[in-house]
DOMARMI-543466 format. One record per residue: residue in three letters; x, y, z of N, C-alpha, C, O in turn. Coordinates in steps of 0.05 Angstrom, whole numbers, plus 32768, in hexadecimal, padded with zeros to 4 digits. Layout:
AlaXYZXYZXYZXYZ/...
# end
This chain:
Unk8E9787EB7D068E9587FD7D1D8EB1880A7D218EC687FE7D20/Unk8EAE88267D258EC8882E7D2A8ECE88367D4B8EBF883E7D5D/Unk8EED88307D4B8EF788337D618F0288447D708F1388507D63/Unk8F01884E7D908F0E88607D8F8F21885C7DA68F1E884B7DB8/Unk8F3A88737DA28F5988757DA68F5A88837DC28F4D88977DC9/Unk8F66887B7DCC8F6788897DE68F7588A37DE18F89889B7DD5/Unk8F7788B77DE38F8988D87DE08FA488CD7DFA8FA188BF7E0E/Unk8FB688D67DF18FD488DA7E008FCD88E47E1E8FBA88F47E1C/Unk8FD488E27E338FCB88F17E488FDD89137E498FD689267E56/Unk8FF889117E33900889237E298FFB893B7E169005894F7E0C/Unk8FE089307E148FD8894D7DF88FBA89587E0A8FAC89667DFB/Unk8FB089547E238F9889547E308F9989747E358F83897F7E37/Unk8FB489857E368FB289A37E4D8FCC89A97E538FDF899C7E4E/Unk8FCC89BF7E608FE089CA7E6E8FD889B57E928FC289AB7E98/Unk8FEF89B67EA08FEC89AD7EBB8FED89C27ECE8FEF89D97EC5/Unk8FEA89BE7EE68FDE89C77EFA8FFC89E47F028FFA89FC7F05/Unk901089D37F02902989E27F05903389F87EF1903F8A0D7EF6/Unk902889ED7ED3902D89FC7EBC90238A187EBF902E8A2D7EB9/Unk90098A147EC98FFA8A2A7ECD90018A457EE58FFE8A5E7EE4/Unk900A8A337EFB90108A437F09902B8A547EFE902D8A6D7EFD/Unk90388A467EF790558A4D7EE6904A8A657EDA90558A7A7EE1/Unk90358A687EC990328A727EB590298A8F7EC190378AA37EBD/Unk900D8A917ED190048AA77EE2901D8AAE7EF6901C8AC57F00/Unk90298AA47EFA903F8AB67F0B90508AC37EF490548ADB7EF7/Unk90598ABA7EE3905E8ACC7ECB905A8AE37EC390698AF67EBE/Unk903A8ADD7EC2902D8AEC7EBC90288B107ED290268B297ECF/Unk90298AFD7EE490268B117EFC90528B227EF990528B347F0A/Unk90568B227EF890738B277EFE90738B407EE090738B587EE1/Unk90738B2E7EC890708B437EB7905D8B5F7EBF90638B777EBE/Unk90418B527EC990298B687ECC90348B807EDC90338B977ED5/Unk90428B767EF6904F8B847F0790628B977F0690628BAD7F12/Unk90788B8C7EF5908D8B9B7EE6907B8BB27ED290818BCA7ED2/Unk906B8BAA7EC790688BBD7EA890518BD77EB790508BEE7EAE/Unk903F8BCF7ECF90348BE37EE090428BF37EEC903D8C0B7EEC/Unk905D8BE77EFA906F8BF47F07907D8C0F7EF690858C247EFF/Unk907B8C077EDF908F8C117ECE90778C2F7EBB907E8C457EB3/Unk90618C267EBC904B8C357EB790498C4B7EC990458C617EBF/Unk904B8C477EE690458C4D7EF4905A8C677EF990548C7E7EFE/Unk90708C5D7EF790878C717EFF90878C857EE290918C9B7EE3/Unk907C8C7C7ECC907A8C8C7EAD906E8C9E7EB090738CB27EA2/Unk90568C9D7EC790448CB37EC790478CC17EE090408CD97EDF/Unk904F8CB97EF190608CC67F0B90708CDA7EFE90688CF17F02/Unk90888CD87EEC909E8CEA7EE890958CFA7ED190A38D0D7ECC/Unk907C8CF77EBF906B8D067EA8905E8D1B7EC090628D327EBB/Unk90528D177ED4903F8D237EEC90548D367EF8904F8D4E7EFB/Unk906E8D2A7F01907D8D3E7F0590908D587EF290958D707EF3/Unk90958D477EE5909A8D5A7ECD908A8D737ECB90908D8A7ED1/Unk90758D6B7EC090598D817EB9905C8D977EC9905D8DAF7EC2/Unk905F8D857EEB905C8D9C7EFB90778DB67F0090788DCE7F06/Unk908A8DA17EF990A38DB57EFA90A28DCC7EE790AA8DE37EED/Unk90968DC37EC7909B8DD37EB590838DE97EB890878DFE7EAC/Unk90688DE67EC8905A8DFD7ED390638E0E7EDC90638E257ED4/Unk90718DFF7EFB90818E147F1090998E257EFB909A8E3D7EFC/Unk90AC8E187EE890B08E237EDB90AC8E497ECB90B78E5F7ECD/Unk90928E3A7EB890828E4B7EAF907A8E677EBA907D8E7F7EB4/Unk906E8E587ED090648E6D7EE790738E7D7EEB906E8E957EE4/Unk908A8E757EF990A88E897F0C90AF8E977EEF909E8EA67EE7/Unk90BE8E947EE590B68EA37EC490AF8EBD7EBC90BB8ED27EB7/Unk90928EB47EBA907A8ECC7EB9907F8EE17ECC907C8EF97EC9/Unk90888ED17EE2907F8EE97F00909F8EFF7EFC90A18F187EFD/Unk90B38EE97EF590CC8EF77EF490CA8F0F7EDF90CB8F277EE6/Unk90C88F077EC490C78F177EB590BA8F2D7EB390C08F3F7EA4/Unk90A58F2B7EC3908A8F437ECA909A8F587EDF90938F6F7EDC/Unk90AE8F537EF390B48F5B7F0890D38F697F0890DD8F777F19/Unk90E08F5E7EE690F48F6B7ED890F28F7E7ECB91028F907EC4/Unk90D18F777EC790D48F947EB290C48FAE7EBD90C48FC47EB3/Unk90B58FA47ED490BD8FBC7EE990D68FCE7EF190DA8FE67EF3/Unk90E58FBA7EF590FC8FBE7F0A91138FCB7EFB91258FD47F09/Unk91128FCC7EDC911D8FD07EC791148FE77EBF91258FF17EB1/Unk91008FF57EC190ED90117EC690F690267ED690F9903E7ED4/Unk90FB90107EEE910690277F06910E903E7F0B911B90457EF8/Unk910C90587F23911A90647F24913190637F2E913490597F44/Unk9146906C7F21916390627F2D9164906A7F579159907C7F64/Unk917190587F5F917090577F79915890597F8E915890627FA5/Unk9140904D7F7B9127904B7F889125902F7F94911390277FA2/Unk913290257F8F913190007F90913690007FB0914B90087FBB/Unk911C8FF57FBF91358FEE7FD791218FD57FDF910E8FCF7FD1/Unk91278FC67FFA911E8FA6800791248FB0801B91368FBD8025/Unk91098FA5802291048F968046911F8F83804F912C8F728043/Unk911F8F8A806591388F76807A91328F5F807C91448F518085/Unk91198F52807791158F31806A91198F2D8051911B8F168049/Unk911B8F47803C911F8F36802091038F2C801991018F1E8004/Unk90ED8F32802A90D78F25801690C78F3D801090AF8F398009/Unk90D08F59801190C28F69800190DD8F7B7FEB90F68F7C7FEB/Unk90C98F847FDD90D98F957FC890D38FAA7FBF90C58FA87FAB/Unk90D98FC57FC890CB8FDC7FBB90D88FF37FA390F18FF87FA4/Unk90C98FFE7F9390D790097F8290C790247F7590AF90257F78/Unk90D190337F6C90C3904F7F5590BD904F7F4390CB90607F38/Unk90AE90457F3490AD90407F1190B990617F0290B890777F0D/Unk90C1905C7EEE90C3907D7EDF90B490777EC490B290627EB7/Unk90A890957EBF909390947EA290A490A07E8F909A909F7E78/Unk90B590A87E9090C690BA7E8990DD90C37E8F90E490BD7EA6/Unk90F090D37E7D90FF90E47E8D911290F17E7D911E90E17E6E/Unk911B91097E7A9127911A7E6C913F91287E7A914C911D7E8C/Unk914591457E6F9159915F7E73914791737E86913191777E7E/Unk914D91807E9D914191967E9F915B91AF7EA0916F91AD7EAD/Unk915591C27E93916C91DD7E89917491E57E93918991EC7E89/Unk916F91F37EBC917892047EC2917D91F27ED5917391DC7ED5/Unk918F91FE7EE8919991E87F08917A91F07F17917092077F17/Unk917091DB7F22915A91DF7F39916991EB7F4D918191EA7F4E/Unk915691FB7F61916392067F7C916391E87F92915191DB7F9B/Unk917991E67F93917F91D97FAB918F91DE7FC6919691F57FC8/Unk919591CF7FD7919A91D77FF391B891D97FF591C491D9800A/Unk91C791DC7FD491E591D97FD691E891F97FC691FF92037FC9/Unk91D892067FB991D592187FA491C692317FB291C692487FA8/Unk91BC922B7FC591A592407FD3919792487FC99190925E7FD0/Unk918A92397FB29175924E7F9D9156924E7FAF915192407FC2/Unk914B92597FA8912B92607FB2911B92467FA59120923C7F90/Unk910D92417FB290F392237FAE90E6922E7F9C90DF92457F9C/Unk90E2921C7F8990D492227F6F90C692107F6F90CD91FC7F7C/Unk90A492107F5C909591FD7F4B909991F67F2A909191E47F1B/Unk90A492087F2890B092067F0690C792017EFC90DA920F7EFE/Unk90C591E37EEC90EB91D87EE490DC91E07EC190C491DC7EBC/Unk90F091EA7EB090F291ED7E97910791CD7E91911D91C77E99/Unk90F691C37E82910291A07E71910991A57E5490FB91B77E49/Unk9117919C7E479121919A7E2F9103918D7E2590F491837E35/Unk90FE918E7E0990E1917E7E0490DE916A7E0590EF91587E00/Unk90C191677E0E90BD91497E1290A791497E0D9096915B7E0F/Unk90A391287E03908891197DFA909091087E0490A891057E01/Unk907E90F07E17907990D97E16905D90C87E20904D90D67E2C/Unk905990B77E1C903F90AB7E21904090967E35903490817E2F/Unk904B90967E49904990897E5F9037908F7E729024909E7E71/Unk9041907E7E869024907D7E949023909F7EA7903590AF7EA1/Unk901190A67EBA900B90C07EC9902890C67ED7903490B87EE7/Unk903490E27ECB905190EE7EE3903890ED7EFC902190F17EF4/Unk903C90E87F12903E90F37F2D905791017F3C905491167F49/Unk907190F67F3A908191087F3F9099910E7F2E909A91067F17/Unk90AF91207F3C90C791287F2790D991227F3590D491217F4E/Unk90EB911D7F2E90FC910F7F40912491107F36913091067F22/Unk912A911B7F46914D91257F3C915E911C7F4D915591177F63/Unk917791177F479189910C7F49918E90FA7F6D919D90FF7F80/Unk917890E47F69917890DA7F7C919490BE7F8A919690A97F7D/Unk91A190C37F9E91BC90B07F9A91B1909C7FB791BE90887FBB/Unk91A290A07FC4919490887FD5917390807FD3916490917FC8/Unk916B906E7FDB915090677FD79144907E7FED912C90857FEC/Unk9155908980009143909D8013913E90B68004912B90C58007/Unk915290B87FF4914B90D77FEA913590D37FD8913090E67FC8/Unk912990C07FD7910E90C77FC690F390B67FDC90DE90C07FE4/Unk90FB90A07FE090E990A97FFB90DD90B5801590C790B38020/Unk90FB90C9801B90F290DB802F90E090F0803090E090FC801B/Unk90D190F9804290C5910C804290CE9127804490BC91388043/Unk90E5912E804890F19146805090E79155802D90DE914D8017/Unk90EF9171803B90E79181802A91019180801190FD91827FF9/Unk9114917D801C91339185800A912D91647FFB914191587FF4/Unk911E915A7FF8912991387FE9912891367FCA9123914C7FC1/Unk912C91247FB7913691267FA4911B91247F96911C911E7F7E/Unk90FB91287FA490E1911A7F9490D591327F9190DA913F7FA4/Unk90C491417F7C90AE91547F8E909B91427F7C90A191307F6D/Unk907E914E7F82906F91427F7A9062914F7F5E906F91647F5C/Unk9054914F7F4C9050915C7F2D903591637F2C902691537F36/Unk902B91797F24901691817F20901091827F008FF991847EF9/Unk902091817EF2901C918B7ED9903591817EC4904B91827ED0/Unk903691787EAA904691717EA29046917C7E82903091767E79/Unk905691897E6F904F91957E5D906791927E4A907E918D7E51/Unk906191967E36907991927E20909891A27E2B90AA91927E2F/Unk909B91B17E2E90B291C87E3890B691C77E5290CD91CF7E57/Unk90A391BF7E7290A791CB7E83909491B27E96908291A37E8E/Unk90A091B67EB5908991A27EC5908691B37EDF909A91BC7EE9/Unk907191B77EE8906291C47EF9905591B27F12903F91A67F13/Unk907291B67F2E907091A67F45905591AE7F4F904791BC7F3F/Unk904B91A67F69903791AE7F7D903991BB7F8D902891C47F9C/Unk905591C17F8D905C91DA7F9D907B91DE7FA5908A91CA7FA7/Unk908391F87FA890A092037F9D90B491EC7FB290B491EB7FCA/Unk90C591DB7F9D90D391D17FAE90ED91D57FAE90F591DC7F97/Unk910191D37FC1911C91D27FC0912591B97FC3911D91AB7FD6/Unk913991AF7FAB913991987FA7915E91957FBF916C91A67FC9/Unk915E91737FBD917991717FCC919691707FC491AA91707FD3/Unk919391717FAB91A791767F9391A1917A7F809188917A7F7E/Unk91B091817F6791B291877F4D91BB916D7F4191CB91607F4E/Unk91B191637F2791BC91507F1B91D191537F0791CC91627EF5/Unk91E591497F05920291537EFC91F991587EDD91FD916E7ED2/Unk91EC91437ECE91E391467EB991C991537EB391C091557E9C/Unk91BE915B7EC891A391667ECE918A914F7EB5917B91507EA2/Unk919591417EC6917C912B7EC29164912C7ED69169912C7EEE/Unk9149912C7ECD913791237EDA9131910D7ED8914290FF7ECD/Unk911090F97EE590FE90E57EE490E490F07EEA90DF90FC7EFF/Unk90D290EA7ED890B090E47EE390AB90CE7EE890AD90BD7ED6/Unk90A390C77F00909C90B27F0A907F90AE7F11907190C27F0E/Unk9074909A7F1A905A90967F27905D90857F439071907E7F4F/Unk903F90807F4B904890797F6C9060905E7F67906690537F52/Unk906990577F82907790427F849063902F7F88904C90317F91/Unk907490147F7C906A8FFA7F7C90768FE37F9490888FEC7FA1/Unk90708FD17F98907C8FBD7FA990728F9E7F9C905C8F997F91/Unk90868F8E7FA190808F7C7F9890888F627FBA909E8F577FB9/Unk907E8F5D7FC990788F437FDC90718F2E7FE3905A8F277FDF/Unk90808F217FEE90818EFF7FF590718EFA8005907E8EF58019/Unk90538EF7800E90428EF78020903A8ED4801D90308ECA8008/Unk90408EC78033902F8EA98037902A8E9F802290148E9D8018/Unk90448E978017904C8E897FF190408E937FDA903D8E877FC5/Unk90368EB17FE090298EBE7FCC903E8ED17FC1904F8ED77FD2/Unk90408EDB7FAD904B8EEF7FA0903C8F087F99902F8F097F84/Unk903C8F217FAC90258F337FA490398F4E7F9090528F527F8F/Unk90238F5C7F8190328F767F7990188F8B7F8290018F8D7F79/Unk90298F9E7F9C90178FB47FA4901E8FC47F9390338FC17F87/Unk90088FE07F8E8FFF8FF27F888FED90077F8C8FD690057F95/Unk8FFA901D7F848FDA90357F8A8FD690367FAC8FC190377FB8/Unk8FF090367FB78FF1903F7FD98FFF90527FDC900590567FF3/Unk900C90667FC49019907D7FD5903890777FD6904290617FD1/Unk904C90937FE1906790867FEB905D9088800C904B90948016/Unk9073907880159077906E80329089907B8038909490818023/Unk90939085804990AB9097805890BE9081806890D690808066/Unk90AD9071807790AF905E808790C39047807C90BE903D8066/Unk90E0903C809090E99023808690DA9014807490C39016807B/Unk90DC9004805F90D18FEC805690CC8FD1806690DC8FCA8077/Unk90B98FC5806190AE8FBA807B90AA8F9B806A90B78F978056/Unk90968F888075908D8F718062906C8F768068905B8F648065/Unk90678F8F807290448F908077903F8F97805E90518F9C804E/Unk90258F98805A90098F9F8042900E8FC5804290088FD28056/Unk90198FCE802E90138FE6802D8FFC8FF38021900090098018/Unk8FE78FEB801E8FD08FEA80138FC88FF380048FDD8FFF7FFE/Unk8FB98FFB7FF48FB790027FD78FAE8FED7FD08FA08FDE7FDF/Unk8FB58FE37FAD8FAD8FCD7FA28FC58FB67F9E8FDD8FB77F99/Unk8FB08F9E7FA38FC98F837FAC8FC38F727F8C8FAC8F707F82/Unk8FD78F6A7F828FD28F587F5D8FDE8F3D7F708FF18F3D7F7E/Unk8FCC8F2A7F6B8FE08F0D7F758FE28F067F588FD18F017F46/Unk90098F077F5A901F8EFE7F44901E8EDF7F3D90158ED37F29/Unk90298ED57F54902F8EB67F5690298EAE7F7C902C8EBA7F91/Unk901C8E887F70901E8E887F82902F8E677F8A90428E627F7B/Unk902A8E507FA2903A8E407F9F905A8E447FA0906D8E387F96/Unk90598E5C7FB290828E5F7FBC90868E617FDA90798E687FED/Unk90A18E557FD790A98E447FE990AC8E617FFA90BC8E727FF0/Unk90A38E66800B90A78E7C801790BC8E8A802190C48EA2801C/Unk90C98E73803590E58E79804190FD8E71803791128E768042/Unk90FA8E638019910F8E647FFF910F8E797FEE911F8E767FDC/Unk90FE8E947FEC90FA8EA77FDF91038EC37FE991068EC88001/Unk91058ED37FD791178EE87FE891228EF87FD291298EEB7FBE/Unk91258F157FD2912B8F2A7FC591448F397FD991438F3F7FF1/Unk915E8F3C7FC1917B8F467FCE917C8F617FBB916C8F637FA8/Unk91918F757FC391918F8F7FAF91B18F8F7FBE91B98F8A7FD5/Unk91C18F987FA091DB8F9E7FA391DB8FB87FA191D58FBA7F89/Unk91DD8FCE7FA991DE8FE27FA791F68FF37F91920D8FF77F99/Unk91F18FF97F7D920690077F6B9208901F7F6C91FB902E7F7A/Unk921E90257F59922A903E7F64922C904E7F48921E90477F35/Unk924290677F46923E907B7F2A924E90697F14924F90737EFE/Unk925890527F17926290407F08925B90237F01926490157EEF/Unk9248901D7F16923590097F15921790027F16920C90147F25/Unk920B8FF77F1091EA8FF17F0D91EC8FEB7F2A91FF8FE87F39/Unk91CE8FEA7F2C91C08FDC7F5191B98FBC7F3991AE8FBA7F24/Unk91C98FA57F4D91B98F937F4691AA8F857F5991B08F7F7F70/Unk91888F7E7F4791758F777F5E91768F597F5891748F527F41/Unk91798F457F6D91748F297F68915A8F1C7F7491538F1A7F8C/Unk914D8F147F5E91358F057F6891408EE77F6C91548EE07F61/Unk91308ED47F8091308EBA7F7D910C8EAD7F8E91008EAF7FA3/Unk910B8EA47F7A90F18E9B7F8290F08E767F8B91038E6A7F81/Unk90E18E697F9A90E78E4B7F9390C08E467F9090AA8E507F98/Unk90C78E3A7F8690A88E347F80909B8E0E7F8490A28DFC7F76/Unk90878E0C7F9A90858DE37F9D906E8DEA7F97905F8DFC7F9E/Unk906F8DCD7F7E90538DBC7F7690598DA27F81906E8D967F80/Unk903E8D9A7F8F904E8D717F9A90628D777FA190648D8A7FB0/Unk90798D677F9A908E8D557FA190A48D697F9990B98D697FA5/Unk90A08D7A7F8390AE8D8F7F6A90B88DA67F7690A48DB47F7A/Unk90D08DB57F8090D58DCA7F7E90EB8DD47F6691008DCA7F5E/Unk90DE8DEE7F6090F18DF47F4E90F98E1A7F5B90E98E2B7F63/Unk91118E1A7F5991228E377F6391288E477F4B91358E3D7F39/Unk91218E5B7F4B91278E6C7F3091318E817F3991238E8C7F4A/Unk914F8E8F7F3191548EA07F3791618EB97F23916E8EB47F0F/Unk915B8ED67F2C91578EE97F11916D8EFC7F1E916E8EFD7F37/Unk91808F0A7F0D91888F237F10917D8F377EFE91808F387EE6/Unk916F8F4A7F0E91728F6A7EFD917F8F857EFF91818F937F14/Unk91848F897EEE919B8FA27EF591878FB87EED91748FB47EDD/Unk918E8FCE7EFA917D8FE87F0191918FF47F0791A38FF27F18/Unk9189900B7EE89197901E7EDE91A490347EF6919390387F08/Unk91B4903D7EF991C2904E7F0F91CA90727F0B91D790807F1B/Unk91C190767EF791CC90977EED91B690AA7EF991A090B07EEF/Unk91C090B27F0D91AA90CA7F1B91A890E07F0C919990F37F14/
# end
């Protein structure tokens, strides 16, 4: 008959203490390595979002440079909040041959400027526009201002809407074809670009000049955003400074742009 051995009470298990030992271990590592997970995807989540806002401000800047970079010289001007921005696009722009009649020359109001030739394929002249040295002389309505409006545009010659007397002569007798003015505004963290409303005579304002509204960007800090214009002179550019701030979550990111706009009337 065989016999049997009693087992060690030393080889039966882990004990009661061992165990707890062990799950609190366990728990401490779990804790740490969640913790640590946790914050991996926290700062991946913010990241992402910065490099959107990024992205975004970007897009909107560079779209709004190369407007602004188009410009008619001394068309650039801002609202007294800085959250609007208005400007003249030009399609063109050449020589015209003879001095226009202006209010320094006494010549008689004319519809007909003779241009050195020209071709270009830009977008519609609406107006012509000469040697303008403030943003008023091309937004005013007076008759003597530096804008008339274009009826006709032709290889040799451009044909106003009616005989104008301009408010100077351009030293180099430079012209611009231009089309309507644009605006670009900070409306309730939106970034709009108006269009197709016409010129305004009127101060620049932060209202809706109506026409057509493009929403640019949106997600900006409203009262961190803001458009400045240095005004230049026959030896310097106008420089325009954008700064936008842009919050996703927790994320703001501030982007800020200079553009210089050309100054030779």
């Amino acid at each position: 008959m065989r016999r049997l051995h009693a087992v060690p009470s030393t080889q039966l298990g882990f004990t009661l203490v061992e165990l707890i030992f062990v799950l609190v271990i366990l728990g401490l590592v779990g804790a740490i390595g969640s913790s640590f997970l946790v914050d991996t995807m926290d700062m991946y989540q913010r990241t992402a979002n910065r490099v959107k806002l990024m992205q975004k401000g970007r897009v909107a800047i560079e779209q709004m440079s190369r407007y602004l970079r188009a410009a008619v010289p001394n068309s650039v001007r801002v609202s007294a909040s800085g959250k609007c921005l208005e400007f003249v696009p030009s399609v063109a722009g050449g020589y015209y041959l003879n001095a226009l009649p202006d209010s320094e020359n006494g010549g008689t109001a004319s519809s007909s400027v003779a241009i050195a030739p020209l071709t270009y394929s830009g977008g519609a002249a609406s107006f012509f526009i000469v040697a303008p040295l403030t943003s008023a002389d091309i937004y005013t309505a007076a008759s003597t201002s530096a804008r008339a409006a274009v009826s006709a545009v032709a290889t040799n010659s451009v044909t106003l809407s009616g005989a104008k007397l301009f408010s100077r002569n351009s030293p180099a007798r430079r012209y611009y074809l231009a089309s309507n003015p644009k605006r670009f505004c900070l409306v309730s963290g939106n970034l709009y670009r108006y269009s197709s409303y016409g010129f305004l005579t009127s101060t620049l304002d932060d209202t809706s000049p109506g026409g057509s509204a493009d929403l640019m960007l949106n997600q900006i800090n409203q009262s961190a955003s803001s458009f400045s214009i240095s005004a230049g002179s026959e030896q310097r550019n106008t420089s325009i400074a954008l700064q936008l701030s842009l919050t996703a979550g927790s994320e703001t990111v501030v982007i800020r742009h200079q553009v210089l706009v050309r100054n030779v009337p």
